[in-house]
N, C-alpha and C positions, 0 to 999 in steps of 0.2 A: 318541756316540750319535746325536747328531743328522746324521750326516755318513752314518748306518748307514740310518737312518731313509729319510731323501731320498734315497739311493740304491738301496735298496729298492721306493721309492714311483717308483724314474725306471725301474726295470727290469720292473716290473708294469706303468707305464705303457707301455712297449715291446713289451709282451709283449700288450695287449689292441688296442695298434695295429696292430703287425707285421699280423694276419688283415684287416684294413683297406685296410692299404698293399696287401697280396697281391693283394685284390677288385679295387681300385683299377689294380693293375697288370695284371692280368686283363683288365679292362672293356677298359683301352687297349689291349690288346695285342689283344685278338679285334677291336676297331672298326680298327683300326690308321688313325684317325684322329682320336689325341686330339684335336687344336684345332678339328675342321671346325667351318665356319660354314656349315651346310647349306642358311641362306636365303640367302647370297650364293653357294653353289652355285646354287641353284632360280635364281636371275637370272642365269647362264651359262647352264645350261641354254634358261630361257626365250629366252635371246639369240639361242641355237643354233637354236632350232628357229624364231624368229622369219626369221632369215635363210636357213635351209633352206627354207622359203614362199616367200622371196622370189626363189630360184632362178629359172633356165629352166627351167620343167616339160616341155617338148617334150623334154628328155634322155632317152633310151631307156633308158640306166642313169645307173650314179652316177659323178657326174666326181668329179675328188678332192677339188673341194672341197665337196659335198655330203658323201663319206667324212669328211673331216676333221669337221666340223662335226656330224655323226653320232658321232663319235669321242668327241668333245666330250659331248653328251649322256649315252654311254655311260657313260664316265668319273666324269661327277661326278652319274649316278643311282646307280650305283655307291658314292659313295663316302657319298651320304647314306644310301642301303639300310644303311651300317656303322656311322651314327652313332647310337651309342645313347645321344644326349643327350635329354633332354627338348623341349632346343629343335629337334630335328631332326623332331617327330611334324609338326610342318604341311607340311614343305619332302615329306616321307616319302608325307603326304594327296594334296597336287598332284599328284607322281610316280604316284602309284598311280592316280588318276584319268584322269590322262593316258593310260594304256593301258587304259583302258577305256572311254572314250568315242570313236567314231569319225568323228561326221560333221564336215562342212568347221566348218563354225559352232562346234560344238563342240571341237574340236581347239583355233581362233583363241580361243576363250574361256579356254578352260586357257592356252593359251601365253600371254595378256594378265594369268592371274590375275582374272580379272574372277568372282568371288564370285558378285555381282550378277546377273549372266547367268543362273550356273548355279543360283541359286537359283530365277528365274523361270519357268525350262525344270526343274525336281526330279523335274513331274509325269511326266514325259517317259522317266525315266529309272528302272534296277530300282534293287531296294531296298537291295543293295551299296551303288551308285553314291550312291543318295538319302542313305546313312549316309554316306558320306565326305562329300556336301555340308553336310550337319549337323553335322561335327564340324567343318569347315574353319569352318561361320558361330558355332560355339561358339568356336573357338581366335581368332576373330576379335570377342568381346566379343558375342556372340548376333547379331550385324546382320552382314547381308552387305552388304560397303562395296564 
């Protein structure tokens, strides 16, 4: 009886997991990147673009190694756009700011991560923009460091 019992209790238990594991495989399978670590993507990225700055601007177009480095960017904004971890909303906030802010100064403040910056300059900016700077200094403990 008892051997009926527990193995009863171990197929029930299978049976309310199974729809879990399913979700679960689901989730991976649509990000198709279970492990990312999207803040050490946001630090290639920033790499990239820190070094695409640092280019020759006088290039008329893009040599290949602006391409590559462009590449790069693409890639792992990419791959954070898919990660739907929790840890991926701040790396996700950057990203989106990033394309949304345009001038020289501001570009260099994104690409540095500098919080601080863009909290001083908020007024400066629409109210999109304002809300993603407010969630980046909430996901950051309320203080823009």
């Amino acid at each position: 009886m008892m051997t009926a019992l527990a193995s009863r209790r171990a197929l029930l238990g299978g049976i309310v997991a199974l729809p879990a594991l399913t979700l679960a495989g689901t989730a991976v399978a649509q990000s198709g990147h279970p492990t990312c670590d999207s803040i050490a993507l946001l630090a290639e990225v920033r790499g990239a673009r820190t070094a695409i700055t640092n280019l020759d601007e006088f290039q008329p177009d893009y040599d290949e190694e602006e391409e590559r480095l462009w590449n790069v960017v693409d890639r792992c904004e990419s791959a954070i756009h898919d990660d739907n971890s929790p840890s991926a909303a701040e790396a996700k906030l950057w990203v989106a700011i990033s394309h949304m802010l345009h001038s020289a100064e501001d570009d260099a403040a994104v690409t540095r991560g500098d919080l601080e910056y863009l909290a001083r300059h908020s007024e400066d900016y629409d109210w999109s923009e304002r809300l993603i700077i407010s969630a980046l200094i909430a996901l950051n403990g309320g203080g823009a460091n």
